[in-house]
C-alpha positions in Angstrom: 110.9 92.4 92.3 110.4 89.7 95.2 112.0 89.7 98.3 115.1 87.3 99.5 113.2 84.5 101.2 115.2 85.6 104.5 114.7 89.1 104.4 110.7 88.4 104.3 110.7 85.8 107.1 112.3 88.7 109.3 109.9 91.0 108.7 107.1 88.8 108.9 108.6 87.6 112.0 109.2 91.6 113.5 106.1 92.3 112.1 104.6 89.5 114.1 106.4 90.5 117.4 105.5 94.6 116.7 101.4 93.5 116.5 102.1 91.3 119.7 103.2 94.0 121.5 100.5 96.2 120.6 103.0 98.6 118.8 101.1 98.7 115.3 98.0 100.7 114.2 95.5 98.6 113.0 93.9 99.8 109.6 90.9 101.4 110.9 92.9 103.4 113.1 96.0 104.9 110.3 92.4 105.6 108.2 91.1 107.9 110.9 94.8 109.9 111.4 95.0 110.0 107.5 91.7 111.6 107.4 92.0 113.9 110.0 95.7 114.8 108.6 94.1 115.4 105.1 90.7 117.6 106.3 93.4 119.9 108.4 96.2 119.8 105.3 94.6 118.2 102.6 94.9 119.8 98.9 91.1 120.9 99.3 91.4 122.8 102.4 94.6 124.5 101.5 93.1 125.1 98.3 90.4 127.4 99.6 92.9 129.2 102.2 95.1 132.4 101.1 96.3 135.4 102.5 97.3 135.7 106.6 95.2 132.5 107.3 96.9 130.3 104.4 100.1 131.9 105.8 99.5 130.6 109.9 97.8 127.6 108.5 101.0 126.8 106.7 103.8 128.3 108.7 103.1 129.2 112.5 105.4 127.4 114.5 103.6 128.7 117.6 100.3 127.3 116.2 100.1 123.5 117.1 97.4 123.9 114.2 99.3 124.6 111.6 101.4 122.4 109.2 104.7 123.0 110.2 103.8 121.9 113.8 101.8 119.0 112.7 105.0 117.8 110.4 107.9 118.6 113.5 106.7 118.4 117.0 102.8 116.5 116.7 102.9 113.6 119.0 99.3 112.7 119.9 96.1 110.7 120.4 94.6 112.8 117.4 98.1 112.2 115.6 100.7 110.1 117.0 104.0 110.5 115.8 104.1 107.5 114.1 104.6 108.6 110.7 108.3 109.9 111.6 109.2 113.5 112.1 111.2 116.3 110.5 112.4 117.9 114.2 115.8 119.1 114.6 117.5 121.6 113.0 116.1 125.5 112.9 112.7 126.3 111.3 114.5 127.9 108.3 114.0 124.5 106.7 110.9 125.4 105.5 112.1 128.5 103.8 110.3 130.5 106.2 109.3 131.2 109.9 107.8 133.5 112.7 110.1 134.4 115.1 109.3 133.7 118.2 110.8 136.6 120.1 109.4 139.3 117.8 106.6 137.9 115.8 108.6 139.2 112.2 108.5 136.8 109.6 111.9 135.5 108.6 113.7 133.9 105.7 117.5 133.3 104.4 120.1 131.1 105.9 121.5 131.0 109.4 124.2 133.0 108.8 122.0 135.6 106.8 118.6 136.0 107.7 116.3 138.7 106.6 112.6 140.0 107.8 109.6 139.8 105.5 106.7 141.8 104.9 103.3 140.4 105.6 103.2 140.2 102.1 106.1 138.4 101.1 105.6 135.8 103.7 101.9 135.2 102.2 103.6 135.2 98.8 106.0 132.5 100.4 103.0 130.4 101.7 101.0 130.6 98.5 104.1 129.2 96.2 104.7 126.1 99.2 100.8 125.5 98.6 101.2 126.0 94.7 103.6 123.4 95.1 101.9 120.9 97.2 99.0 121.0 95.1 101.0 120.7 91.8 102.7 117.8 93.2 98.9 115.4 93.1 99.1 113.3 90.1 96.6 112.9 87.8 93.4 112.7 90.0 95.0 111.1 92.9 94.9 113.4 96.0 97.9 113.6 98.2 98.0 111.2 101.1 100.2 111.9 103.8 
């Protein structure tokens, strides 16, 4: 399907001004935050991670290492935030969390939260990696 003549001359022509302004990545540089994204996230290193570590890799908040913080609040020169966000909201969106205040994993609603056990966090963490993993297709790794 081709664009309307119109449509592409504005983008063309915002694209122009964006690249002017110095506002766009060159290609070299969305290469370099796509790698470093993938050797922190990718489906080979969270492949080879289980139990507590897959779990803080994954799901700490707290730790600007891990995934969740990479995805809501990472706004750098290693990884600008570029690539849009997922802030806002509570941290239940990703099914589960640490609380902050008492370190206890929790999961539920807002209106109905419940603590879980070191192992049914991990459990939690290991089905969200399942399914990032499951989601490559065919032999194509997942990109960010």
């Amino acid at each position: 399907m081709w664009l309307d003549e119109k449509l592409a001359e504005e983008l063309r022509a915002a694209r122009k001004q964006l690249d002017g302004d110095g506002k766009l990545q060159t290609q070299r540089q969305l290469d370099v935050f796509y790698t470093t994204f993938r050797s922190r996230f990718g489906p080979d290193r969270l492949a080879g991670l289980d139990g507590e570590v897959l779990l803080e890799t994954m799901h700490a908040t707290s730790n600007r290492d891990s995934l969740v913080y990479w995805l809501e609040f990472k706004d750098d020169e290693e990884f600008p935030a570029i690539f849009g966000s997922i802030a806002g909201g509570s941290s239940l969106k990703f099914g589960i969390y640490k609380r902050k205040e008492t370190g206890a994993w929790m999961t539920g609603s807002a209106q109905n939260q419940r603590e879980l056990s070191i192992e049914e966090a991990v459990a939690a963490a290991r089905r969200h990696r399942d399914q990032l993993l499951s989601a490559r297709m065919g032999d194509a790794a997942l990109s960010v």
